[in-house]
C-alpha positions as CSV (number, residue, x, y, z in Angstrom):
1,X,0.0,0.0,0.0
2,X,1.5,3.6,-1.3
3,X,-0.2,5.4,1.3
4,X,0.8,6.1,4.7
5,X,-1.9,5.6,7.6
6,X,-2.3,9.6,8.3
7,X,-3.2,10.2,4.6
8,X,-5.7,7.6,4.8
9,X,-8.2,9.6,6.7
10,X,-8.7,12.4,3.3
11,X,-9.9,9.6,1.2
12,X,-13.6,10.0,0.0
13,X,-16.0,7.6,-1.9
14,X,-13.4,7.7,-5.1
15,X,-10.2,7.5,-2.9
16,X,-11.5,4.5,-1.5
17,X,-12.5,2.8,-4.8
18,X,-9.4,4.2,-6.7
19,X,-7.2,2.6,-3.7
20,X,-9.0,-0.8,-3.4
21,X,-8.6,-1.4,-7.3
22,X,-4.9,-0.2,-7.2
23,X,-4.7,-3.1,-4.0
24,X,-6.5,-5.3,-6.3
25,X,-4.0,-4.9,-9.3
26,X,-1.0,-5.0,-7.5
27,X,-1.6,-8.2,-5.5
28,X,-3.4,-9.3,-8.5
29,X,-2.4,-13.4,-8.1
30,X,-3.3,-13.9,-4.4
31,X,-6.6,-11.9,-5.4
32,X,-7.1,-14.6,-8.2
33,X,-6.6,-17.5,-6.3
34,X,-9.0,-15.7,-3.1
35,X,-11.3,-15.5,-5.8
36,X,-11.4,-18.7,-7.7
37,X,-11.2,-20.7,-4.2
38,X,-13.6,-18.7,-2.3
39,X,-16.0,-16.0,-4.5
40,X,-16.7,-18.1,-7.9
41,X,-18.2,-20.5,-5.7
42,X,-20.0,-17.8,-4.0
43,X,-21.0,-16.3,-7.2
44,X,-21.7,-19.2,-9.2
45,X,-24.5,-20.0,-5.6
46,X,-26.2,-16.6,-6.2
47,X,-27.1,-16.9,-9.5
48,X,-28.0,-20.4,-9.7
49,X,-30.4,-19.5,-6.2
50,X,-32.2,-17.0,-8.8
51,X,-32.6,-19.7,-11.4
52,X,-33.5,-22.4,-9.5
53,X,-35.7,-20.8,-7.4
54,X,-37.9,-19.2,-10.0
55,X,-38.3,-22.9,-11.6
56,X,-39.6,-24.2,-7.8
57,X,-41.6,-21.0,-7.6
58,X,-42.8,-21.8,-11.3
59,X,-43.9,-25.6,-10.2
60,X,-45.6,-24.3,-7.3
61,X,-48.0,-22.1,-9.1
62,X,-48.7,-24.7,-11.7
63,X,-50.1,-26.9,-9.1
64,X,-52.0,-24.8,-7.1
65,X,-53.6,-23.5,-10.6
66,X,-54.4,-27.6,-11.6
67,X,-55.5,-27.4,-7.8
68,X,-57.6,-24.6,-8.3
69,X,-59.4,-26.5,-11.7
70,X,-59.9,-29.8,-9.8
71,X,-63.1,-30.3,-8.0
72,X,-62.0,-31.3,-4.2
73,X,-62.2,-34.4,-2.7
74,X,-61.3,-36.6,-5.5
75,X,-57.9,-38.5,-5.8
76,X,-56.7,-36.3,-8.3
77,X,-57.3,-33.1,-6.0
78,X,-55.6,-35.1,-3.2
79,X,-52.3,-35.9,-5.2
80,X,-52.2,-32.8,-6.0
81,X,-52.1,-31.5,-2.8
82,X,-49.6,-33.8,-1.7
83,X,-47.8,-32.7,-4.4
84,X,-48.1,-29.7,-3.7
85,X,-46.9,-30.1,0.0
86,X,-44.2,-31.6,-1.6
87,X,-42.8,-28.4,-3.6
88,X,-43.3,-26.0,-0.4
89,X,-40.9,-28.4,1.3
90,X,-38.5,-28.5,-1.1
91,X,-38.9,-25.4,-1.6
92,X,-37.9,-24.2,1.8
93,X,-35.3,-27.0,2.0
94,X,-33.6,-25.4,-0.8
95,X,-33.9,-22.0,0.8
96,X,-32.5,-22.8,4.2
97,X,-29.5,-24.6,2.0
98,X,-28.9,-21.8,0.0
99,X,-28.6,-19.1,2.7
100,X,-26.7,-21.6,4.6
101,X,-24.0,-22.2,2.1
102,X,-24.2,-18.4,1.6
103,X,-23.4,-17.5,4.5
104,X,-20.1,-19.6,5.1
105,X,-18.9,-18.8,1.9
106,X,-19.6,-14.8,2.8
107,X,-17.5,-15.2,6.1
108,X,-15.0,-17.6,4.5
109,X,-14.3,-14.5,1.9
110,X,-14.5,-11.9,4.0
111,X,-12.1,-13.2,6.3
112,X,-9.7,-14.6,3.2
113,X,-9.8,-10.8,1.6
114,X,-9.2,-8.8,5.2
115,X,-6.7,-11.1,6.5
116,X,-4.7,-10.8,2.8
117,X,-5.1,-6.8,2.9
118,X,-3.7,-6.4,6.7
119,X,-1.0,-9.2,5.6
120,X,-0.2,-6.6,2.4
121,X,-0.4,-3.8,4.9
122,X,2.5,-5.0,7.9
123,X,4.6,-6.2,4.7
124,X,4.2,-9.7,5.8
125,X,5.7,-12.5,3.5
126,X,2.3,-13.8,2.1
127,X,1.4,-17.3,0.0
128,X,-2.1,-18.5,-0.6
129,X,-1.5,-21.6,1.4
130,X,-1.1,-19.2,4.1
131,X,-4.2,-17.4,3.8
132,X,-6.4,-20.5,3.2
133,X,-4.6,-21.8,7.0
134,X,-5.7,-18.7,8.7
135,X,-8.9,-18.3,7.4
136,X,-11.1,-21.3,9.6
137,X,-9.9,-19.6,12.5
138,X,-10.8,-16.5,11.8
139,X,-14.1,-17.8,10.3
140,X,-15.3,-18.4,13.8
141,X,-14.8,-14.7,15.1
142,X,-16.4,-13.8,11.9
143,X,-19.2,-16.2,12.8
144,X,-20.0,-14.8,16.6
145,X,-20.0,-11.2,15.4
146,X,-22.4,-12.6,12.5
147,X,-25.1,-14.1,15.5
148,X,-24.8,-10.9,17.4
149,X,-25.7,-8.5,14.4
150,X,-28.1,-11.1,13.4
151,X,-30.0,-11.1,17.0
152,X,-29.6,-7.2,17.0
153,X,-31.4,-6.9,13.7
154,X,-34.2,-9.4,14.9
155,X,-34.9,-7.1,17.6
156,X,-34.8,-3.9,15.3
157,X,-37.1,-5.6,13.0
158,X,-39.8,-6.9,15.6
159,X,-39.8,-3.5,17.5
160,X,-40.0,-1.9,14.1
161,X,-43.2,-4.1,13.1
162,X,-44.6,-3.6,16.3
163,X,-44.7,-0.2,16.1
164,X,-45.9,0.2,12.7
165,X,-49.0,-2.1,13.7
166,X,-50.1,0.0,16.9
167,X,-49.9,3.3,13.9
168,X,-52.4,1.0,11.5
169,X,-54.1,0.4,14.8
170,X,-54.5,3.6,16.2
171,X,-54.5,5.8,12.9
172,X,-56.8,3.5,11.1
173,X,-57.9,4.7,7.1
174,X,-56.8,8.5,8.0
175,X,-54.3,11.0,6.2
176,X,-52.3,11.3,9.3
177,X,-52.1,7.7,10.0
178,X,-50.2,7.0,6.5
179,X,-48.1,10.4,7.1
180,X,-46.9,8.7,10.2
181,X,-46.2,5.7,9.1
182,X,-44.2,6.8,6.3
183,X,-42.4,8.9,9.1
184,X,-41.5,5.4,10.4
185,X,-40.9,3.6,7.3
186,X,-38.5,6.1,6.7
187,X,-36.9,6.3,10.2
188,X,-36.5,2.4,9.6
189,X,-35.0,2.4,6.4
190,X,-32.2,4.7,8.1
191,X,-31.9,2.8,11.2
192,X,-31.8,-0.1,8.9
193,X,-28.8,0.8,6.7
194,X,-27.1,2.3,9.9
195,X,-27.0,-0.8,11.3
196,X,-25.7,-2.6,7.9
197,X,-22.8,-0.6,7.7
198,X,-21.9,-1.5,11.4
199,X,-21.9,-4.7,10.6
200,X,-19.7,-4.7,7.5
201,X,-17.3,-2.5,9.3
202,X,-17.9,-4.9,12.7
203,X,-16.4,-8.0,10.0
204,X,-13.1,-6.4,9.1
205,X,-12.7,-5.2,13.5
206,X,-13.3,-9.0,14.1
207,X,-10.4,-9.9,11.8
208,X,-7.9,-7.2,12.9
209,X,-8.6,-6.5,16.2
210,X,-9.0,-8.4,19.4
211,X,-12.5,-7.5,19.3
212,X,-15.8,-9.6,18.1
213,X,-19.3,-10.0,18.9
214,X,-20.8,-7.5,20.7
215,X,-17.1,-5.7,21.3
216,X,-16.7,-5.4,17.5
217,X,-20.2,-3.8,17.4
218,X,-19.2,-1.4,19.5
219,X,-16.1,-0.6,18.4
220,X,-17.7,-0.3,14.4
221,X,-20.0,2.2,16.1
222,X,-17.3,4.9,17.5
223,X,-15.1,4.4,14.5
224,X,-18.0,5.3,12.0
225,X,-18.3,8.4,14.1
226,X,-17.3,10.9,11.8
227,X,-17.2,9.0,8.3
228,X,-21.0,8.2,8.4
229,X,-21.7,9.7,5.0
230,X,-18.7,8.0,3.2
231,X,-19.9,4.7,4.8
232,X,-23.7,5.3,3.9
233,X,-23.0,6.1,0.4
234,X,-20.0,3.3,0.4
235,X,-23.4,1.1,1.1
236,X,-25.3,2.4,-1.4
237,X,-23.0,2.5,-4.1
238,X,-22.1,-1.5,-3.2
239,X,-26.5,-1.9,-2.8
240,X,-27.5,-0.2,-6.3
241,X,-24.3,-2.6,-7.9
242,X,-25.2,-5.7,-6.5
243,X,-29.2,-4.7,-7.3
244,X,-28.5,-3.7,-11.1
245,X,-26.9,-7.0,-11.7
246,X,-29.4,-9.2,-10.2
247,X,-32.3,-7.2,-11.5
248,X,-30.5,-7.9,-15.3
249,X,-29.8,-11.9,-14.4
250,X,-33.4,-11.7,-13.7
251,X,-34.8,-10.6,-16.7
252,X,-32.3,-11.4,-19.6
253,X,-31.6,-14.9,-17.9
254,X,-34.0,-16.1,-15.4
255,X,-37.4,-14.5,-17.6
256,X,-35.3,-14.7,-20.8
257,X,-37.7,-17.1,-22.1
258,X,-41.3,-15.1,-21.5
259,X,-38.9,-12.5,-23.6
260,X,-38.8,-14.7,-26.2
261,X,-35.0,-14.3,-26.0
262,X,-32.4,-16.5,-28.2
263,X,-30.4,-18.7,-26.3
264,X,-26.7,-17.6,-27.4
265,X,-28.1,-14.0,-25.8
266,X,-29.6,-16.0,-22.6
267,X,-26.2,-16.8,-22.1
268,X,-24.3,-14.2,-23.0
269,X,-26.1,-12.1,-20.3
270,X,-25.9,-14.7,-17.5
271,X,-21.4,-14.7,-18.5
272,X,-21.8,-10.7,-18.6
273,X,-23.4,-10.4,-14.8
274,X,-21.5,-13.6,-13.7
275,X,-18.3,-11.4,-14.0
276,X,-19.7,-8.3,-13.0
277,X,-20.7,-9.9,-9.6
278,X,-17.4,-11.9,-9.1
279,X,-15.9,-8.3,-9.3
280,X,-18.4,-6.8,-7.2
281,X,-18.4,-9.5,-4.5
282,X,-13.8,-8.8,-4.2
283,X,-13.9,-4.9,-4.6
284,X,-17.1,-5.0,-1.9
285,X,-14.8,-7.0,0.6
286,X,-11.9,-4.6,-0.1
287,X,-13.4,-1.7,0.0
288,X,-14.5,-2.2,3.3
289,X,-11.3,-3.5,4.5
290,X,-10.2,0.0,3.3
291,X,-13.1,2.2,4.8
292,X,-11.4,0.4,8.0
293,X,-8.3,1.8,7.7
294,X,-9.9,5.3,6.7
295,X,-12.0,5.6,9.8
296,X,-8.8,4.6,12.1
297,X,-7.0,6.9,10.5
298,X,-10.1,10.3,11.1
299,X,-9.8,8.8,14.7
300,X,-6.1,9.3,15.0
301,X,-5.7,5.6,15.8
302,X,-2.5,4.6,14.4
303,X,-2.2,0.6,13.6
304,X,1.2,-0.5,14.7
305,X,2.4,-2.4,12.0
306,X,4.7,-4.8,14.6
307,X,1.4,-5.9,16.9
308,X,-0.4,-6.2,13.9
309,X,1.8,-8.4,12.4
310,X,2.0,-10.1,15.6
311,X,-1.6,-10.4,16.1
312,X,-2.1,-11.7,12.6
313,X,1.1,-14.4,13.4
314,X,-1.3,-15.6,16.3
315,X,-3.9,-16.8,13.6
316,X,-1.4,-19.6,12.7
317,X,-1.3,-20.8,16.2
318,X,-3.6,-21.2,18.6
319,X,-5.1,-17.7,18.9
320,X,-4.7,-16.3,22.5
321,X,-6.6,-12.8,23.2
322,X,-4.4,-10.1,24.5
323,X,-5.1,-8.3,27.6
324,X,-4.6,-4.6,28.2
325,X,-5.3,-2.8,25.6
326,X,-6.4,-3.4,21.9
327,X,-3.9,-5.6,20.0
328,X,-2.7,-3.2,17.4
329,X,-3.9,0.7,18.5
330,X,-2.5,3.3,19.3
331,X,-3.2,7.0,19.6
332,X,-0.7,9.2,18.0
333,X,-0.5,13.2,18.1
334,X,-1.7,15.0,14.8
């Protein structure tokens, strides 16, 4: 990395994207193999999700239209509903696999990409075997900071749907009863995207820091102090990406057909947002790796580059949690 630590701090949106890609194209072959190992699996599992589950989807309605035409109580109305039980099963099956497999994938890359940026960072020698070695242990960090954003964002939501009942409740079929419920909606959508970027930036604290869980939360909160509106639109720009290429799978690809598309076209779309989301999925992970560094830096919290190293080392031992203070900050004078 060119830059030192106290320049990082006047990067914007476009510092941060210009310096992730330059990251990206120096370090170019342990980027490749993070990314053939780790995100083409992860890519190739979001895509095929949308494919696969607009064919169970498609099955589904078929049979509860047949269901629909049948007259009930004969056997052919009570295969199909077996049938149909069937699908929903398989159906949610698939669904609970797919997020599953998502998921470890997600953490598996996250913690492959942050771990290789820090390595790149403390000028530590750095192979792919190594990286693949640390990455289960720092998986499991990765995982208990996952269950404590997850829990926090289960709470957030309930209280949030609470609250929007008792307006339909109490502001029943009246002007000011939709006003203040868009007043919510809105106050939602905010809290909701707040909490988002916490969580991204909670990830990378749970790699490079003896933080995770609920400490990593914490500690994403006072560093985003400051750099808010980078980090918001940071999540917006990665958001409206990762939306435009889905939203083009879905209807060159996955609807192609009702489009009365050729095939060489089907699939010349489905390569054309398969790479676009590989990329997006690696710059998304730097980038915030980055952002990281950029809000340490507003905080005047300089990353020793010997404890980092050091704490990073740990990973390919047994992993013991320091005491005292953080592993790698310290506060230097500006």
């Amino acid at each position: 990395m060119d830059r030192e630590q106290e320049q990082m701090q006047f990067l914007g949106l476009f510092g941060i994207c210009k310096e992730s890609f330059k990251i990206i194209h120096s370090w170019r072959k342990i980027f490749a193999q993070i990314t053939l190992t780790l995100i083409l699996p992860l890519t190739f599992i979001f895509l095929g999700h949308l494919e696969i589950s607009n064919l169970l989807s498609r099955e589904i309605k078929h049979t509860e239209y047949e269901q629909d035409v049948t007259r009930p109580g004969t056997t052919r109305y009570n295969k199909l509903s077996d049938t149909l039980s069937s699908e929903y099963i398989t159906l949610i099956l698939f669904q609970v696999a797919y997020f599953t497999i998502l998921l470890i994938l997600s953490l598996l890359s996250t913690a492959a990409v942050v771990y290789t940026i820090a390595s790149i960072y403390t000028g530590r020698d750095l192979t792919f075997k190594k990286v693949m070695c640390v990455v289960p242990k720092v998986w499991k960090r990765l995982m208990v900071t996952f269950l404590c954003m997850f829990a926090a964002f289960f709470v957030y939501n309930f209280i949030a749907v609470v609250v929007m009942v008792i307006c339909m409740v109490i502001f029943p079929y009246n002007a000011f009863g939709m006003v203040l419920l868009y007043i919510v909606l809105i106050i939602y959508v905010m809290g909701f995207v707040y909490m988002t970027v916490i969580w991204q930036l909670a990830s990378v604290v749970s790699v490079l820091e003896s933080s995770y869980g609920l400490k990593a939360m914490k500690k994403s909160k006072d560093l985003i102090k400051g750099n808010r509106g980078v980090a918001i639109s940071i999540f917006f720009l990665l958001n409206m990406s990762l939306i435009l290429i889905k939203f083009l799978f879905e209807i060159f690809v996955v609807h192609g057909n009702s489009l009365h598309m050729e095939a060489w076209k089907r699939v010349g779309f489905g390569v054309l947002c398969f790479l676009l989301l590989l990329t997006f999925f690696l710059f998304g992970l730097v980038i915030q790796t980055i952002l990281y560094l950029v809000c340490k830096s507003y905080h005047n919290e300089n990353i020793d580059k010997g404890d980092l190293s050091n704490h990073l080392e740990s990973y390919l031992g047994e992993y013991e949690p320091l005491s005292g203070k953080e592993v790698q900050l310290e506060q230097y004078e500006v």
